[in-house]
N, C-alpha and C positions, 0 to 999 in steps of 0.2 A: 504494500500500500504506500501509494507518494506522500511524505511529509511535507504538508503547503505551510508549516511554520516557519516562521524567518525572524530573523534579530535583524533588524534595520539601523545600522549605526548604534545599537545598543537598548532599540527601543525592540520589544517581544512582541511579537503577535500570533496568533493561531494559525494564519492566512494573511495573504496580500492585500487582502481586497480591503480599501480603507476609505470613508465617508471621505471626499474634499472638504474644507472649510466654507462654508455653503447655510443655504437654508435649510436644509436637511439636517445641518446639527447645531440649530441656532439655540436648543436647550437639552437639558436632562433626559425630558421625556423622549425626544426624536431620539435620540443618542443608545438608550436604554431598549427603545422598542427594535432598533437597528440591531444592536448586540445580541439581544433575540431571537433573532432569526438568522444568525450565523455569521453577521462583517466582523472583521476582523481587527479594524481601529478604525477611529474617527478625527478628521481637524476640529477641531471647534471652530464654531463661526467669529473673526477676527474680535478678540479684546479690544477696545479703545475706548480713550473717553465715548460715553454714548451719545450717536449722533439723531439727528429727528431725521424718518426716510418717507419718501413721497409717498403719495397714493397715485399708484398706477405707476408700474415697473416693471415688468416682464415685456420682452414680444418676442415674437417665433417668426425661423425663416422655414416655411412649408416648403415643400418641393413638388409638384404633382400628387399626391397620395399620401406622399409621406410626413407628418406633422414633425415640426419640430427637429427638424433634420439640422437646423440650426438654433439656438439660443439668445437672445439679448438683454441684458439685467442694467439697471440704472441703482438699484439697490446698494446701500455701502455695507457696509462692518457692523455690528450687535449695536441695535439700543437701545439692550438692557445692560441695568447698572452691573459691573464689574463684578461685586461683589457676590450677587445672584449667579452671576454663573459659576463663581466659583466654589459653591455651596454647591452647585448640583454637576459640578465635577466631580468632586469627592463623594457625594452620594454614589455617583455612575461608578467610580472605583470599586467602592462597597459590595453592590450586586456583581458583578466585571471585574476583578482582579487580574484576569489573563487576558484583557482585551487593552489594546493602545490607546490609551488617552491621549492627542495634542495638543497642545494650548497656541492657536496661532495671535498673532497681537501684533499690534499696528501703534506704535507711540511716537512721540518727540523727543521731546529734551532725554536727556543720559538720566536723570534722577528717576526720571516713568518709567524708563528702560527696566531700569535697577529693579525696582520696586515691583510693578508687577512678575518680573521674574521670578523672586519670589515670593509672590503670594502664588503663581501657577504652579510651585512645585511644593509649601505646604498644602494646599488641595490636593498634591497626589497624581498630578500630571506626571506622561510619562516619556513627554517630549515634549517641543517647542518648536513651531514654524512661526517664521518671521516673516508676514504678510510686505515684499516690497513691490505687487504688481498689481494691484487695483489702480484700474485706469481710469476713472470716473470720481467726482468728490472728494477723494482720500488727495489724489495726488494733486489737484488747485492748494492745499492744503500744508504742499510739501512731504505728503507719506506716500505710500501706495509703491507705484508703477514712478512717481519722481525719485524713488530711490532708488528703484531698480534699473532706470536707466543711466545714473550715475554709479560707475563701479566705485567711484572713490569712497561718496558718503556711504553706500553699501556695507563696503569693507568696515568704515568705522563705525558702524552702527550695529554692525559682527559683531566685531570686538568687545564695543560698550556690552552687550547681553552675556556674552564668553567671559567677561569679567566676576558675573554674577548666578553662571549657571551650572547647576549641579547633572542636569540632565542634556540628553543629547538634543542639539539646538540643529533646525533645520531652515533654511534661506528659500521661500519661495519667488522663482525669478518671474518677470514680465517677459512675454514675448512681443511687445511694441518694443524692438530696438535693430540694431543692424545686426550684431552678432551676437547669440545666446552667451557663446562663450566666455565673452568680456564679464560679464556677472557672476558666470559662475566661478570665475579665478579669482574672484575676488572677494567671494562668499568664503570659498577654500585659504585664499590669507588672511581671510579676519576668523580664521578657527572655525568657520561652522562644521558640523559632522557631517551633513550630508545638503542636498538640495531638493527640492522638488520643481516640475515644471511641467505644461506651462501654465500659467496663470491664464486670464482670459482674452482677450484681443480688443482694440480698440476699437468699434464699430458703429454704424449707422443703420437698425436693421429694416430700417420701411421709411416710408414718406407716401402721405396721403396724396392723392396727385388729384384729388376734387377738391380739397380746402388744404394745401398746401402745408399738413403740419406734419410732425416728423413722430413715429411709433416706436415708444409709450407715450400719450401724448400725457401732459402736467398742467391742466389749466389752459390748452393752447400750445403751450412748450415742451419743447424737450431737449433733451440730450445725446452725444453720443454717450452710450455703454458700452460692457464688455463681453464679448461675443464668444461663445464656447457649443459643448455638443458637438455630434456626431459630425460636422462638417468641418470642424478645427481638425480634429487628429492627422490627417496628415500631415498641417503643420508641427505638432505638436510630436511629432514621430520623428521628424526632420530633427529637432532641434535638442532632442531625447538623445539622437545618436549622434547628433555635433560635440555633445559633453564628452559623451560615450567615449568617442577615438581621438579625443586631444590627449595628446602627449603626455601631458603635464597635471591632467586632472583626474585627480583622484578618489573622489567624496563620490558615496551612496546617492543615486538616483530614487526619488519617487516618481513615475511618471501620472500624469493629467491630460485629458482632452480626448472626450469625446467615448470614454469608452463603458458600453455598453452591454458587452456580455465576455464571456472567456477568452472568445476568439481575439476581441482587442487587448486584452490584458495579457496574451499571449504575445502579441505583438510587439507589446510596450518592453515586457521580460526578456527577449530574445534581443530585443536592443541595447539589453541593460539594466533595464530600471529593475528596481527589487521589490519593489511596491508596488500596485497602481491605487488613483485616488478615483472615485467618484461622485457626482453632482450630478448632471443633466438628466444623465439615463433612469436615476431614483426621484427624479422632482416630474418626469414623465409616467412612469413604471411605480414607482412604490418599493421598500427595501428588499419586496417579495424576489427580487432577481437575484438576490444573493443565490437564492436554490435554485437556481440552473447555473450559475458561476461555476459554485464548489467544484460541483460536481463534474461540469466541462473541463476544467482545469487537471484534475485529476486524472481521469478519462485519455486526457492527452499524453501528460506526462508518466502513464504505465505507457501506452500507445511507443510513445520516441524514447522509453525506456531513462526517463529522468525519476530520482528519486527524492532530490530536495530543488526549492525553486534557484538555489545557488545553481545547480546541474546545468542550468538551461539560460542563466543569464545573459545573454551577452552572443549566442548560438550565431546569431544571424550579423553582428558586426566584424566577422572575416570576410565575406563578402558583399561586404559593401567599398567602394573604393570611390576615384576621383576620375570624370567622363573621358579624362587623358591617357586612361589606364583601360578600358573597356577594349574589347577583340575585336577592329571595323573587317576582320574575317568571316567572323559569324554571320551566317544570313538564313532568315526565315521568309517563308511564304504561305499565303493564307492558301486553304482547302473548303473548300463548300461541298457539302452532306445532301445529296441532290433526294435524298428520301427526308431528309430533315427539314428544309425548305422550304419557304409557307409563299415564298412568290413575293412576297412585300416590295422586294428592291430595295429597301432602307440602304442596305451597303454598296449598293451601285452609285446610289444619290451621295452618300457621305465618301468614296472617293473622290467619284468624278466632280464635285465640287470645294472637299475640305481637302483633300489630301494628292494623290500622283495618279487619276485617270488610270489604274490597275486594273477595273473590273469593265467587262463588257456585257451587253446583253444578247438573246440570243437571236437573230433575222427570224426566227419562227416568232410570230405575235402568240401563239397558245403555250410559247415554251418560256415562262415569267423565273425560270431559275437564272441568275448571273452566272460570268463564267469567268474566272483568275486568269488574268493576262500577266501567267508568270514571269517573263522577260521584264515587265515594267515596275513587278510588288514587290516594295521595298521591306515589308514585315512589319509594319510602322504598328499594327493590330488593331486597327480604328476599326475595321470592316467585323471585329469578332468581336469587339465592345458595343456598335453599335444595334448588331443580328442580336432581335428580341427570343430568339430559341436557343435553348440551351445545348453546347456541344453541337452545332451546325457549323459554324464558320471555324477551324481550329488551327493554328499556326504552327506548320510542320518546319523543321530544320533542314535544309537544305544544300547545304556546304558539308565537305566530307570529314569536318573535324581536324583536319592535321595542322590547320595551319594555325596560326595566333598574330596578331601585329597591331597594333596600339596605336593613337596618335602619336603618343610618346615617342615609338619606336622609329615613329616618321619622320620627326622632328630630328633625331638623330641620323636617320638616313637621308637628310634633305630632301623628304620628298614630300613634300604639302606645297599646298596652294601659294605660292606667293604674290603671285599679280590678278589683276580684275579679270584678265581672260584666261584664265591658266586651263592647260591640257587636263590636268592630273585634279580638278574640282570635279566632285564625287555624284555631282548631278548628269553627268555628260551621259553615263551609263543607263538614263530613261529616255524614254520616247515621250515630248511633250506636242502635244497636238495643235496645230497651226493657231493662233487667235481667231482666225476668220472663222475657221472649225466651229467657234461657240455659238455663231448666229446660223447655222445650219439647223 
């Protein structure tokens, strides 16, 4: 049986799977009912002095059918008083001794620092995340995401809490910046133990376009917020594994963004991260998804033969590299399933207009299947992303394996493109169809 316990920087939990700092554990009770039903640890919803938060703060980016496929919150940090939460921290202890309590907290001056620090660890906290990526109200403020995008104040505002703290302190970065990394080296010199990311995105999620006002609206007005859910995680994967493969950086990931069931917290592990956090998927769903988590999780890891989540952290950043470094030997070409086939032509229409004129149709008007103008398909896979049936369109390999050659390698061999009209640009080997062709 797989062991899904893990010691994260020193903090224990039964499992990975951990509440984000979120409305989901804005008290005792959410906290307590989560533990419940099998999570693993929880953020608490940011300490700070308590602020007054609007009415009317959520909106959602739908997609066709799917709600919520995006997130957008105007919402700040707790505002309720300090003290209340920290009475029903230690309560949650009480019932919960093997589950992760966080204390995430958002303050100013060094003496706030200090001071709540420890007041979160006689409540019986069992870690600390340092909220510096709230991109909305916190950071006009000087907190938030304004600190996360200055490495400097970052570092010292580490420091200041690692001055004062007995348990393991973890640095939540913002992804509003140009490079993750910058933060996260900076969290790692001012001593934090570990990091978590990403926080949420700076965003605009709607505008009324019959009265011109911007969603969540506030009397009229609004704001940008900060944008998460199932449509961040790629970024949020991205920036997961930038940590990941720096050189130089060494602290425990929690990864954030977007994830939803085991499949992405598999995603997130294989990256590196040793944790994942959630929010969106349980302020959609309800804690009830923990019980399909566990158990996927598990499921997999007898499956690829991993026994602890350490086994499998990290699996998938040996391949991953830099596009200088990719095989321009390798070539794939699409195949279409002429029994699988439903005639649509989606992927006729999405070559011959997004991508390389690859696919043709057939001069029989009753024969509605396309047909791969292999000479021209460059494996680009638009034509198998876009074919609505499953396993019809599938992109075989086509090259016989032996060779390998890189840009890299080109660059060393002088042989890349160097002028506007060069022999040796990688386009010359398709067939593109006259311009006059298009008004035919």
């Amino acid at each position: 049986m797989p062991d899904l316990s893990v010691n994260f920087a020193g903090i224990q939990s039964p499992n990975p799977f951990w509440l984000a700092s979120a409305p989901p554990t804005n008290c005792g009770y959410q906290v307590m009912r989560a533990f419940d039903q099998g999570w693993g640890g929880a953020v608490w919803k940011t300490l700070a002095v308590p602020v007054i938060n609007v009415s009317s703060r959520y909106g959602a980016l739908n997609y066709r059918d799917i709600r919520m496929a995006g997130f957008n919150n105007i919402e700040l940090v707790s505002d309720r008083p300090v003290k209340d939460n920290l009475k029903e921290m230690e309560e949650v202890k009480k019932h919960f001794p093997d589950n992760a309590v966080i204390a995430s907290m958002m303050f100013g001056p060094r003496e706030e620092w200090h001071q709540i620090v420890e007041d979160v660890q006689n409540a019986g906290a069992d870690g600390i995340e340092l909220n510096f990526g709230c991109p909305h109200g916190m950071n006009e403020r000087g907190m938030g995401s304004a600190v996360g995008q200055n490495p400097k104040a970052l570092k010292t505002i580490t420091s200041w809490v690692m001055e004062k703290a007995k348990i393991p302190v973890i640095v939540k970065l913002t992804p509003n910046i140009t490079d993750i990394r910058e933060p996260a080296m900076a969290a790692q010199e001012g001593g934090a133990d570990a990091v978590s990311l990403i926080n949420t995105i700076q965003s605009v999620i709607k505008i009324d376009i019959d009265n011109f006002t911007i969603f969540p609206s506030v009397d009229g007005m609004g704001t940008n917020g900060g944008f998460c859910g199932p449509a961040v995680k790629p970024i949020a994967l991205n920036m997961v594994k930038n940590c990941a493969q720096h050189p130089d950086f060494h602290l425990p990931v929690s990864g954030i963004g977007g994830i939803e069931n085991w499949r992405d917290a598999v995603e997130y592990i294989l990256l590196g991260a040793e944790t994942v956090q959630v929010c969106t998927a349980v302020m959609h769903y309800g804690f009830g998804i923990i019980r399909e988590m566990i158990p996927g999780l598990e499921g997999y890891m007898r499956e690829k033969g991993f026994q602890t989540i350490s086994d499998m952290a990290g699996k998938a950043l040996p391949n991953i590299t830099t596009w200088e470094n990719l095989n321009l030997e390798y070539k794939m070409t699409a195949s279409i399933d002429r029994e699988k086939c439903i005639g649509c032509q989606l992927c006729y229409t999405a070559c011959e207009d997004g991508a390389h004129q690859a696919i043709g149709l057939s001069d029989d008007k009753n024969d509605r299947v396309p047909v791969i103008k292999e000479e021209n398909c460059v494996g680009c896979n638009l034509c198998s992303l876009v074919c609505p049936v499953e396993g019809c369109i599938t992109m075989m390999r086509t090259d016989d394996g032996t060779k390998r050659r890189s840009w890299k390698d080109r660059i060393l061999d002088a042989d890349i493109p160097t002028e506007f009209n060069d022999s040796r640009a990688g386009g010359l080997a398709h067939k593109v169809p006259d311009p006059a062709d298009a008004l035919k």
